[in-house]
C-alpha positions as a Markdown table, in Angstrom:
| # | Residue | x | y | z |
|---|---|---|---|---|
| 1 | Unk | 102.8 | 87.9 | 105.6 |
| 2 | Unk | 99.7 | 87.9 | 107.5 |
| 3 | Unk | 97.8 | 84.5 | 108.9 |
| 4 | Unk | 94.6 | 86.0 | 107.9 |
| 5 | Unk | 93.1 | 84.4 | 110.9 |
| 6 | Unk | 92.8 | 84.8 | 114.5 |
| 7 | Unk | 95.1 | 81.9 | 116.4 |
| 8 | Unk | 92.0 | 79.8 | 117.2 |
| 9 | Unk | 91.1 | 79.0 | 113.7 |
| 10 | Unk | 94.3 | 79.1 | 111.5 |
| 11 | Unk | 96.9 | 81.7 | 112.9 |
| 12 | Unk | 99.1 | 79.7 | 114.4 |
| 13 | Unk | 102.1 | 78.1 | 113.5 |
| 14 | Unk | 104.8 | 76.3 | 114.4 |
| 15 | Unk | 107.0 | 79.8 | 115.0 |
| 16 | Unk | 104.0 | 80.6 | 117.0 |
| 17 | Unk | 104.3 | 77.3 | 119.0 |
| 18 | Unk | 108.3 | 77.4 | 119.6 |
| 19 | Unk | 107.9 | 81.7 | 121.2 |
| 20 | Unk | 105.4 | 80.4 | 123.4 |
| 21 | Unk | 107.8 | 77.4 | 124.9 |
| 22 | Unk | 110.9 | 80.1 | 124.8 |
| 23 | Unk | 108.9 | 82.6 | 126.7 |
| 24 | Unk | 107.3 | 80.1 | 129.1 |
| 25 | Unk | 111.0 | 78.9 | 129.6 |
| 26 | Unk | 112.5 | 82.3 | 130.2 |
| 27 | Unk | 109.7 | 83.2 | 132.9 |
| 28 | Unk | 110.1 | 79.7 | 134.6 |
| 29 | Unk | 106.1 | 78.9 | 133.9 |
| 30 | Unk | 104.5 | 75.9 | 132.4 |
| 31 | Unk | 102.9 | 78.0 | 129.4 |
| 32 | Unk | 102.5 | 81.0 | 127.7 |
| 33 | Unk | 99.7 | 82.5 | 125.0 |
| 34 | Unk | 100.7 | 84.4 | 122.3 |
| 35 | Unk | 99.0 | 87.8 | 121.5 |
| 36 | Unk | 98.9 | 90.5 | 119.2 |
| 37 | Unk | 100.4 | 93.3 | 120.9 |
| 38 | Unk | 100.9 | 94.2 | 124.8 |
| 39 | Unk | 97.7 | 95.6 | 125.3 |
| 40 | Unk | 95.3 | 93.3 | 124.2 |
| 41 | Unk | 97.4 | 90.8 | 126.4 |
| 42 | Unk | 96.5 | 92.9 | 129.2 |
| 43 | Unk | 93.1 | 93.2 | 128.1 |
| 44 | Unk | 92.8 | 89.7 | 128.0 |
| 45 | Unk | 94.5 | 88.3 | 131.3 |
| 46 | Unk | 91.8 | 91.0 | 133.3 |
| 47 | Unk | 88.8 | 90.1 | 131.5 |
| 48 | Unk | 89.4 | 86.2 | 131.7 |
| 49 | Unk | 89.9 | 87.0 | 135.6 |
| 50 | Unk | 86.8 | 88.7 | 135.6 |
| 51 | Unk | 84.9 | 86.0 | 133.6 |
| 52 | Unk | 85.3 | 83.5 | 136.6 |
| 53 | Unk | 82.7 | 85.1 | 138.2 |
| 54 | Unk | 79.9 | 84.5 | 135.5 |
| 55 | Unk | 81.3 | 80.7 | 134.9 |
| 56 | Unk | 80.5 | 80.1 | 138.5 |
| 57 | Unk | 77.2 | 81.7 | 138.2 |
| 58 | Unk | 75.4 | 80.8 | 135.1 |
| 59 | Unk | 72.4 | 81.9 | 134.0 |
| 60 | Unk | 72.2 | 85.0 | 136.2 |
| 61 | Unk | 74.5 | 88.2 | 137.2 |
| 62 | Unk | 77.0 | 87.1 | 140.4 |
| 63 | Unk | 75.8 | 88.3 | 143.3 |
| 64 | Unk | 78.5 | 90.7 | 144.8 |
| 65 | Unk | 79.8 | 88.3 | 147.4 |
| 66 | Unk | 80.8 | 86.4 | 144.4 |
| 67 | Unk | 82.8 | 88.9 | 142.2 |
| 68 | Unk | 86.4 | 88.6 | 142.4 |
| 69 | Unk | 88.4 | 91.5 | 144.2 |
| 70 | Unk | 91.1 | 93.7 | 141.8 |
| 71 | Unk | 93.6 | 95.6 | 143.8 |
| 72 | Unk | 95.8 | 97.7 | 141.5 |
| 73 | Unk | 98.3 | 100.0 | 141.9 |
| 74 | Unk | 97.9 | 103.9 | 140.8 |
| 75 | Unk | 100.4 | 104.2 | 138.4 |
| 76 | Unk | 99.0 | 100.8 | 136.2 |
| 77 | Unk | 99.3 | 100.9 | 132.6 |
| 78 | Unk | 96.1 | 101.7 | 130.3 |
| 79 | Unk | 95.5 | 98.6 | 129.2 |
| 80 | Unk | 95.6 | 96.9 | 133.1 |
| 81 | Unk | 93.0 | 100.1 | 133.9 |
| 82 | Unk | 90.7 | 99.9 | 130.9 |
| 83 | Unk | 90.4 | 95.6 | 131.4 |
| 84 | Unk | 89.7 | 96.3 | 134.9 |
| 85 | Unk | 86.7 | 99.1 | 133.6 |
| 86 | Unk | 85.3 | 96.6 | 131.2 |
| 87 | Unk | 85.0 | 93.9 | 134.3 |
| 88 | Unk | 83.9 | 97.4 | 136.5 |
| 89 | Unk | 81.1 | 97.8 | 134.1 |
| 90 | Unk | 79.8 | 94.3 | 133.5 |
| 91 | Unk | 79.6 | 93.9 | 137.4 |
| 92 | Unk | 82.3 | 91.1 | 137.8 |
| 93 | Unk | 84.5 | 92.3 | 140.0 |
| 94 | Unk | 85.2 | 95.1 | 142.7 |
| 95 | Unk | 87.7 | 97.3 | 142.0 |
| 96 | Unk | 90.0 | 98.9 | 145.1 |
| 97 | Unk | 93.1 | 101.2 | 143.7 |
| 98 | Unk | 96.1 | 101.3 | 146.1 |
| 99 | Unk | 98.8 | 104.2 | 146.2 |
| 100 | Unk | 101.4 | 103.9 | 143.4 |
| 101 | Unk | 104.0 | 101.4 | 145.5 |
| 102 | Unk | 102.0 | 101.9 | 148.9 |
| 103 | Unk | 102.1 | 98.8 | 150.7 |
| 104 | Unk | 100.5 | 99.9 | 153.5 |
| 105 | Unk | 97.4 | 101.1 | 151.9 |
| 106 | Unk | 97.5 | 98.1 | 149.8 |
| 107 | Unk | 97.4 | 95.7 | 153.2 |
| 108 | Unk | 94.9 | 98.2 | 154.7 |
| 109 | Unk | 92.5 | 97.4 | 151.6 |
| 110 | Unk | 92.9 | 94.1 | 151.6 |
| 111 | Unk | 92.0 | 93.2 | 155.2 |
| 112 | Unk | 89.2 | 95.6 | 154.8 |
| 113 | Unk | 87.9 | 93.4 | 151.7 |
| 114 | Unk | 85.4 | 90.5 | 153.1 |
| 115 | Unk | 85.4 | 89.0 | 149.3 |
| 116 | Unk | 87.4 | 85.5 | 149.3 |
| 117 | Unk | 88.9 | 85.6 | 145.7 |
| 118 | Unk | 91.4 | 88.7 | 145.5 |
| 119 | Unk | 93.9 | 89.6 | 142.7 |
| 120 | Unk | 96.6 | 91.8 | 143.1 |
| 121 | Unk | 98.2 | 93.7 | 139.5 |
| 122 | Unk | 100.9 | 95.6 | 139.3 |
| 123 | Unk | 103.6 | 97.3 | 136.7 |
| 124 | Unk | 106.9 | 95.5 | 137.5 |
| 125 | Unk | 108.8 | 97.9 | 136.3 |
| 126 | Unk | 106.8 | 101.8 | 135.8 |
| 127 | Unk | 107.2 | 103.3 | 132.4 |
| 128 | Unk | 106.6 | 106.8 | 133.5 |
| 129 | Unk | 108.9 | 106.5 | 136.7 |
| 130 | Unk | 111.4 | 103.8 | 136.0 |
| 131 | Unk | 110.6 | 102.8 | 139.3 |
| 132 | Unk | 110.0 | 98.9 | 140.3 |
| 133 | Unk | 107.3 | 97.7 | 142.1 |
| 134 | Unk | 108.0 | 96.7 | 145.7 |
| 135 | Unk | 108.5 | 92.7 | 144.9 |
| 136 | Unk | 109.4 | 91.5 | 148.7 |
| 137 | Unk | 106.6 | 93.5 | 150.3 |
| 138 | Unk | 104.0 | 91.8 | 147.8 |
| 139 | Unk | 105.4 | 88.6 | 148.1 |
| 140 | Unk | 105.3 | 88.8 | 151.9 |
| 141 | Unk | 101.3 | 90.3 | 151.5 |
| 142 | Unk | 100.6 | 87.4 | 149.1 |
| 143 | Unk | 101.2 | 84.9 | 151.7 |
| 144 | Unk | 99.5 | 86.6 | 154.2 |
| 145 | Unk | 96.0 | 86.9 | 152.4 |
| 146 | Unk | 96.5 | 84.5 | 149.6 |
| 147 | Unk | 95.7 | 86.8 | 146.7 |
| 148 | Unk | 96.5 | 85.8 | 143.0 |
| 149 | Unk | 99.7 | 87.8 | 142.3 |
| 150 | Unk | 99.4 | 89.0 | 138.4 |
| 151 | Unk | 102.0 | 91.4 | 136.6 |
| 152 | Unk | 103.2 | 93.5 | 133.6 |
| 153 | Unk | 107.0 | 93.1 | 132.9 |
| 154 | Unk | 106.9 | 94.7 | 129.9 |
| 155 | Unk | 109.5 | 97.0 | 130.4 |
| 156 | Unk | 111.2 | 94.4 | 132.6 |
| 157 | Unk | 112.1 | 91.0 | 130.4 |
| 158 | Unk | 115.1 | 90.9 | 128.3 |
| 159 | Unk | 116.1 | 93.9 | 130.5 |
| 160 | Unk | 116.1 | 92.5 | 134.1 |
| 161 | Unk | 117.6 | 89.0 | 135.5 |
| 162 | Unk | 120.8 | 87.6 | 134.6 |
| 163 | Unk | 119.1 | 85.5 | 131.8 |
| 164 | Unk | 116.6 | 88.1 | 131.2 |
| 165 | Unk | 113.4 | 86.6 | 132.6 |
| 166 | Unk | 112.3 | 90.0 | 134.3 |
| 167 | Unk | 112.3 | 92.1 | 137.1 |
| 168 | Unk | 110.6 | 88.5 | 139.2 |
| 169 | Unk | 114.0 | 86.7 | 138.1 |
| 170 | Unk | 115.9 | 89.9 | 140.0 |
| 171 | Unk | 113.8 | 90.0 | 143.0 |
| 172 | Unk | 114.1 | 86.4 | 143.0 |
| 173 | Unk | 110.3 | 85.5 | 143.2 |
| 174 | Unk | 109.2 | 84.0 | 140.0 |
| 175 | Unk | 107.6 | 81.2 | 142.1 |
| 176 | Unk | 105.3 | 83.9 | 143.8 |
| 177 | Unk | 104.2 | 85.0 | 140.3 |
| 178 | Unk | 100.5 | 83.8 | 139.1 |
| 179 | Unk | 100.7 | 85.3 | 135.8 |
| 180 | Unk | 102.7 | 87.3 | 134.2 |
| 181 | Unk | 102.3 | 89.7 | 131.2 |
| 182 | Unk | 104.7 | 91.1 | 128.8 |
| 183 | Unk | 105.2 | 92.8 | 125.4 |
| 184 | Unk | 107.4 | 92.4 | 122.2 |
| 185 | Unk | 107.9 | 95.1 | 121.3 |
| 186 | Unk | 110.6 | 96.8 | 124.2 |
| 187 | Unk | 113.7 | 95.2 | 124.5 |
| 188 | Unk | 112.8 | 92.4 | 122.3 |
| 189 | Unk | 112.5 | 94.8 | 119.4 |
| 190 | Unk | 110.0 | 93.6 | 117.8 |
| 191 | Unk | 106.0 | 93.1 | 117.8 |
| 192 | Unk | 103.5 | 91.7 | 119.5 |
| 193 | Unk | 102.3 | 90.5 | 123.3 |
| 194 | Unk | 102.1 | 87.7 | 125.8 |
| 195 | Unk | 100.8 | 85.9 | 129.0 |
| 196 | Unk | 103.2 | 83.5 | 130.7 |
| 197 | Unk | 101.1 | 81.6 | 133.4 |
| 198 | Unk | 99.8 | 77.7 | 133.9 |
| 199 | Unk | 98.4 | 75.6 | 131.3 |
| 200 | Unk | 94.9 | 75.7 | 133.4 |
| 201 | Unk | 94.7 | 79.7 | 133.1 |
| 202 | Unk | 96.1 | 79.9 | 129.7 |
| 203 | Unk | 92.3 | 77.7 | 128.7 |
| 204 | Unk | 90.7 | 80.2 | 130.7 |
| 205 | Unk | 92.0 | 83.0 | 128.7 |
| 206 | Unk | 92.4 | 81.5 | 125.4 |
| 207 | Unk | 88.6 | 80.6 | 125.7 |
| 208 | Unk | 87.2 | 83.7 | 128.0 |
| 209 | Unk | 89.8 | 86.2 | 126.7 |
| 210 | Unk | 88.4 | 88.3 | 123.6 |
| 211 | Unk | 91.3 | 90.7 | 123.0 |
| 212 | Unk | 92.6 | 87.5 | 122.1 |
| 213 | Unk | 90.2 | 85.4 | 120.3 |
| 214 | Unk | 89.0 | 88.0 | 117.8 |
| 215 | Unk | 92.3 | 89.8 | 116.9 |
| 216 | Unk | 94.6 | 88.2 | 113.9 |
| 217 | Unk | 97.1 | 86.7 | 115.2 |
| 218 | Unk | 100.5 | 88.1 | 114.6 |
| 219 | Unk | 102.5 | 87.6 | 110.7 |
| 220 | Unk | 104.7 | 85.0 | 111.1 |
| 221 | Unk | 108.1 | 87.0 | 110.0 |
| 222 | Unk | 107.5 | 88.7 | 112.9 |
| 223 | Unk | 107.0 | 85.7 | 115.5 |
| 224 | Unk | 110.1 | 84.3 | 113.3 |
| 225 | Unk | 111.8 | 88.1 | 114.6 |
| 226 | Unk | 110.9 | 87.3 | 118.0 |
| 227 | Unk | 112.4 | 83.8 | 118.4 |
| 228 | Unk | 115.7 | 85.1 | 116.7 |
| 229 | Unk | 115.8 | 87.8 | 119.6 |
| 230 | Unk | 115.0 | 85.5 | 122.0 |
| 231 | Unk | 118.2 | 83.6 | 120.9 |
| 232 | Unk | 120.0 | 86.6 | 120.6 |
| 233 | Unk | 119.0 | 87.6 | 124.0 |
| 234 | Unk | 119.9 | 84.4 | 125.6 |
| 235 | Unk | 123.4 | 84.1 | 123.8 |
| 236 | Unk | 125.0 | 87.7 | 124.3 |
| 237 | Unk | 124.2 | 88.4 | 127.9 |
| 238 | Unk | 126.5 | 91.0 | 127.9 |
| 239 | Unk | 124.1 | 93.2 | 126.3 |
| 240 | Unk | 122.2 | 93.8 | 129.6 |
| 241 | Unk | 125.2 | 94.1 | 131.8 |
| 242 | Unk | 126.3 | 97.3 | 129.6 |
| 243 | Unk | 122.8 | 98.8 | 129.8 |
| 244 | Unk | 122.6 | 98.3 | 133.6 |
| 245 | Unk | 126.5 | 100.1 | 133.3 |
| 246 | Unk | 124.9 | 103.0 | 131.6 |
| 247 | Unk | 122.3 | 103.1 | 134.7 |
| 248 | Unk | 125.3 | 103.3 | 137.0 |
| 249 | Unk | 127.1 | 105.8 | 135.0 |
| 250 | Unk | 124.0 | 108.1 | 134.1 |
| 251 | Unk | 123.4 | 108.1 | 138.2 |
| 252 | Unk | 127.3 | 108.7 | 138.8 |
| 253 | Unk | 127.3 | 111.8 | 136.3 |
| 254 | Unk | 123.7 | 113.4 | 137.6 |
| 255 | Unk | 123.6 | 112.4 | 141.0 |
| 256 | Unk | 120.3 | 111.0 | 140.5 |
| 257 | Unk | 118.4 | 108.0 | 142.4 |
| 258 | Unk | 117.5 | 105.9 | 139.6 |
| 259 | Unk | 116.9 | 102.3 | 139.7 |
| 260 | Unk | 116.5 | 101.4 | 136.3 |
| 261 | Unk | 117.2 | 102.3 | 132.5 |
| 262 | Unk | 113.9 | 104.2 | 132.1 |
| 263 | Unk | 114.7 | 107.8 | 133.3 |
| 264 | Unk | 112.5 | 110.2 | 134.2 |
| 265 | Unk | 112.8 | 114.3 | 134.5 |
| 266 | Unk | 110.1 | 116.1 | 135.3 |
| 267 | Unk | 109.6 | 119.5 | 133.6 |
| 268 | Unk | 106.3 | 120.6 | 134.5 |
| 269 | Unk | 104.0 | 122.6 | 131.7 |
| 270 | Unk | 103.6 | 121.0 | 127.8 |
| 271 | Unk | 105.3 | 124.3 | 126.8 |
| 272 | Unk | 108.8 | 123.6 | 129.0 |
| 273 | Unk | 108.6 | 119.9 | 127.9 |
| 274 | Unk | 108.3 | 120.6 | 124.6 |
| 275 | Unk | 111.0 | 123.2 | 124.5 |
| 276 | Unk | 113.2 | 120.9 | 126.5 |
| 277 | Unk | 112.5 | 118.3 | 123.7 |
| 278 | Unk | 113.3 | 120.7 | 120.8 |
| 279 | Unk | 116.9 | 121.5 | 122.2 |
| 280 | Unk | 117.4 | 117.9 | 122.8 |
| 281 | Unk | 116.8 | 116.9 | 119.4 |
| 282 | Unk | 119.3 | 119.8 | 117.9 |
| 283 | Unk | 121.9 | 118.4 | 120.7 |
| 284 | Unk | 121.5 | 115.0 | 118.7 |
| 285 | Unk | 118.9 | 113.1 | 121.2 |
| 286 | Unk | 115.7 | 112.1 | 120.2 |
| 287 | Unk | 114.1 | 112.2 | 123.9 |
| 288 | Unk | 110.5 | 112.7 | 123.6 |
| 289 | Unk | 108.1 | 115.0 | 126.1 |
| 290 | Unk | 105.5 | 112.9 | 128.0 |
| 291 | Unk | 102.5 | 115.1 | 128.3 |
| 292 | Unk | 98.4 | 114.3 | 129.1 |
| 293 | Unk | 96.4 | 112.2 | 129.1 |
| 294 | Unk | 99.7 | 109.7 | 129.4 |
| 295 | Unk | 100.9 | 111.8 | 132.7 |
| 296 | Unk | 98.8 | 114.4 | 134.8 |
| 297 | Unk | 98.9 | 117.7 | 133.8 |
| 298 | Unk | 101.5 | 119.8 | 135.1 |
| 299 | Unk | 103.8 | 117.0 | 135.6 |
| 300 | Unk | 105.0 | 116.7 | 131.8 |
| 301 | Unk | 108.9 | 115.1 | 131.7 |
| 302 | Unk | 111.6 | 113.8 | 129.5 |
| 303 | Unk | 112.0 | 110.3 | 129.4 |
| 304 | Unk | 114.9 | 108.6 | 128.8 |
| 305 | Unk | 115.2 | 104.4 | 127.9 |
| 306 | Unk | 119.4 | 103.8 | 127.9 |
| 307 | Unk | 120.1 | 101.0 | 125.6 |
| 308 | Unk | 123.1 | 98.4 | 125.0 |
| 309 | Unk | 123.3 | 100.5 | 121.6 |
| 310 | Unk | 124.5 | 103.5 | 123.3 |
| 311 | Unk | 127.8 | 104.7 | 124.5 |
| 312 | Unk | 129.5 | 105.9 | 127.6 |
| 313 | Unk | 130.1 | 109.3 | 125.1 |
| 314 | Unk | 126.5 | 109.4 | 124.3 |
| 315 | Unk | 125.6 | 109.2 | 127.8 |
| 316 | Unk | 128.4 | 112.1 | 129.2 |
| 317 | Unk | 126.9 | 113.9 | 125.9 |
| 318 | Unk | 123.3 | 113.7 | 126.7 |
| 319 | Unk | 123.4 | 114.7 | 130.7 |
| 320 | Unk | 125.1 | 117.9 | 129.4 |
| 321 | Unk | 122.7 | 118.7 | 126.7 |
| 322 | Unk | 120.2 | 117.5 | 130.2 |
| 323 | Unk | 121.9 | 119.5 | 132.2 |
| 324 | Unk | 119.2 | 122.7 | 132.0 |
| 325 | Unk | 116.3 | 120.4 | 133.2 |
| 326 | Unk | 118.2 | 118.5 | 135.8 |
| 327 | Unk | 117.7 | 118.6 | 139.5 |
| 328 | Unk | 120.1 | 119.9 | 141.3 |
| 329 | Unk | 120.8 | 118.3 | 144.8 |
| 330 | Unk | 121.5 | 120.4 | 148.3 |
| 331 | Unk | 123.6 | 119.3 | 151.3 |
| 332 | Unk | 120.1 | 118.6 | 153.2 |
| 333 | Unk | 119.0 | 116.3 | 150.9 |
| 334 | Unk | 116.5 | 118.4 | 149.1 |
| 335 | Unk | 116.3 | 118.8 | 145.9 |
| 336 | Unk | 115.7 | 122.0 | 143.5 |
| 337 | Unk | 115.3 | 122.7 | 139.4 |
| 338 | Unk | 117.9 | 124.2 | 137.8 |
| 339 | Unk | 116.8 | 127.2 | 135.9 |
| 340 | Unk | 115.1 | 126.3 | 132.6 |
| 341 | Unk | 116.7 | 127.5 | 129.0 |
């Protein structure tokens, strides 16, 4: 199945070719790249960033004035924070963390920043919180200092948009969007990762990107699997207007303030997220417990991804069995945890 190869030299095909124009087309860019799996997209994007540092100083390390500037949000997925290490540690760039969503301590950092190239990466939507990242307050920042605006829809395409193209098509700023980064292998079901962006940065990361240039690129059934849910995606839109039903249901039933299909409840200890986990799975739902180093400790949860697959039953079914673990909300507007099985 497998190219035996990475891209550059003889991985890629004309399935390869026809998911990189589908993908470009869905996110509205000029281009896309191809990668092996989400992270190594990630990896790549960062390090290509950080890269332009040394291709504008050759033969010597950048001086710091000319590093590039990373702001990234708290909550950022592994693979945004260990690119932005490896550019940390080779002294490319400065690295400034902002609040999870704050967009005030985000603008304080950046006016406080004398550097002149500044990049700005964010989750679009969180996979540990299910909540979005504030897309009109970075939109207005980007015009006010400029920055390169770069972000990880991964749990967002397919999912978001009326034709799917992300959490940018649903805020309605896919203009504002340098690059953007995604995976395969959420709602598209399948494998693998990519970087929609223009033709000039997909060079720059096709030739400074090494998560990219030394992996094997991905079998070609599987690119073929891709394109066919692409299609499928495209064709029976329907599919996201049940799952964004289930949202609205799941919030009607629970009282909850959720803003997307990824669901978070927050147990606490391993031991109450595990136990919470076992009663779930002899109810009939496979929800698994989130526990360190993937959340901090005593903040273990459930999470919960709704799907088109499910149905209104399993939903009314599972916030029963849920029911134990749920918040439970006062008059005031505070809320409290229900006592725990």
């Amino acid at each position: 199945m497998g190219p035996r190869g990475s891209a550059l030299i003889c991985g890629y095909t004309t399935y390869h070719k026809l998911v990189e124009e589908s993908l470009a087309r869905l996110k509205k860019k000029e281009d896309c790249l191809l990668c092996p799996t989400g992270f190594s997209a990630n990896m790549a994007a960062i390090t290509a960033l950080g890269s332009i540092t040394s291709l504008l100083s050759p033969g010597r390390k950048p001086a710091e004035h000319e590093r590039i500037a990373i702001f990234s949000d708290a909550l950022n997925h592994a693979s945004i924070i260990d690119g932005i290490r490896l550019l940390e540690r080779q002294q490319e760039a400065l690295v400034f963390v902002y609040k999870h969503c704050d967009m005030f301590h985000l603008d304080f950092l950046l006016s406080s920043c004398s550097l002149e190239k500044k990049v700005v990466v964010t989750d679009s939507l969180f996979s540990m919180d299910g909540d979005f990242a504030p897309f009109p307050e970075l939109i207005k920042l980007r015009r006010k200092y400029g920055y390169l605006l770069v972000i990880d829809d991964a749990h967002g395409t397919l999912v978001c948009g009326e034709n799917g193209g992300g959490a940018a098509e649903l805020f309605e700023c896919e203009k504002d969007i340098d690059i953007g980064v995604g995976t395969l292998s959420k709602a598209a079901g399948c494998q693998g990762g990519f970087i929609t962006c223009s033709t000039q940065w997909k060079r720059l990361i096709q030739s400074r990107g090494r998560s990219f240039i030394f992996s094997t690129a991905l079998p070609v059934p599987v690119v073929a699997s891709v394109h066919a849910a692409l299609y499928v995606s495209s064709k029976e839109t329907w599919r996201r207007s049940v799952i964004w039903r289930h949202v609205q249901y799941f919030a009607s039933l629970t009282k909850l303030e959720i803003t997307s299909p990824i669901i978070s409840i927050v147990v606490g200890s391993e031991a109450g997220a595990l136990r919470a986990s076992r009663y779930l799975l002899r109810s009939g739902f496979h929800v698994t417990p989130i526990r360190p180093p993937t959340v901090p400790p005593n903040s273990c949860r459930l999470r919960i991804t709704l799907s088109a697959s499910h149905s209104s039953d399993d939903i009314k079914r599972l916030v029963d069995a849920l029911t134990p673990w749920l918040p439970v909300k006062y008059g005031n507007g505070s809320y409290a945890t229900a006592s725990k099985l």
